[in-house]
N, C-alpha and C positions, 0 to 999 in steps of 0.2 A: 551353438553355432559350430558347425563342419565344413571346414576347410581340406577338397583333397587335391593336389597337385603333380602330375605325371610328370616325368621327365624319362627320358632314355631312346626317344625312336628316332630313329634317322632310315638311313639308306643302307643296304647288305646286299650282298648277292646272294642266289640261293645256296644250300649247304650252311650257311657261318651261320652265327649267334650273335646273340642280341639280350638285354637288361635291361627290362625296365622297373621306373621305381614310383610307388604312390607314395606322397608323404602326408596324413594326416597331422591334422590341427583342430584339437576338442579338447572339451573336459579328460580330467583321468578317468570318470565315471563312465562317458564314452567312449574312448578310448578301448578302455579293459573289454568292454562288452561288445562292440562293432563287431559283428560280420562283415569280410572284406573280399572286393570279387575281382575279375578284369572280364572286361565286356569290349568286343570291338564290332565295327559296321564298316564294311568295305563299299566303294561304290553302291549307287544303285541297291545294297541289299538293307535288309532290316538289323538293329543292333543286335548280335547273338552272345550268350556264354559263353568266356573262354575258361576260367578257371574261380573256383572258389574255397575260402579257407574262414572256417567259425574261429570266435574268438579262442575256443579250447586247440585248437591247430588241425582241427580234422579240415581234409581237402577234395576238392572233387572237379573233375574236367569234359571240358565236351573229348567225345569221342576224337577226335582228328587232330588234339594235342597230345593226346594219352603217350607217355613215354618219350614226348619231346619239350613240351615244357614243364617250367615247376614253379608253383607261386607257393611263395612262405612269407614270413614275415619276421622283422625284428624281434628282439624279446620283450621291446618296450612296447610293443603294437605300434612304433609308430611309422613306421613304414611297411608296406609290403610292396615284394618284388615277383619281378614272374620273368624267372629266363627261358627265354629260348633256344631252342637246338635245333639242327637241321632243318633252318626255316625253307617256307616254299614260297611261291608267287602270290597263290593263294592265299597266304598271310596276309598278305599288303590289306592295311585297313587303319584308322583310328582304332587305337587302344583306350580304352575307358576306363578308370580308376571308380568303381563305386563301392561306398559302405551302406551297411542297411541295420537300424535298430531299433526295435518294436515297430515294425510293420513301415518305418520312413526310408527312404531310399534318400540319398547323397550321391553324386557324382561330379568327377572331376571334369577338365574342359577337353582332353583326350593328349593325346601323343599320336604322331604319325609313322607307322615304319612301313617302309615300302622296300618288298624283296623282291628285285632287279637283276640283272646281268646285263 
């Protein structure tokens, strides 16, 4: 059983920053081994990549966060986080918390941050 739980979106304007946090709840066995990602869906659009990190720590990002956000994660696996920088309007969307291990997908129930003026 995979438990993942978002917290951290709210309201920003654009420019500031933002934290968000997944907290898993599994075994140590999945745990250790999860791949962990953050995925969001704005409006109207289809859920896309935002950022991903295997369990060894390698990471990878869609194109249009590159150099503004960062997902990492505790040492105990059991959170990861994904800050944001210089967020834009464009951001505004549900944020996804998912893990994926041997081929099964996990996701959390989302977090919402919407960047406003």
């Amino acid at each position: 059983q995979v438990q993942l739980v978002e917290s951290g979106g709210g309201l920003v304007q654009p420019g500031e920053s933002l934290r968000l946090s997944c907290a898993a709840s599994a075994s140590d066995f999945i745990i250790s081994r999860m791949g962990m990602g953050w995925y969001r869906q704005a409006p109207g659009k289809q859920r896309e990549l935002v950022a991903t990190i295997t369990s060894t720590g390698i990471t990878n990002y869609a194109d249009d966060v590159k150099g503004r956000f960062t997902i990492s994660r505790n040492s105990a696996k059991t959170t990861v986080y994904l800050q944001m920088n210089s967020l834009k309007s464009e951001d505004t969307a549900v944020y996804y918390c998912k893990g994926q291990l041997y081929g099964i997908n996990y996701w959390g129930k989302g977090t919402l941050v919407t960047v406003s003026s």
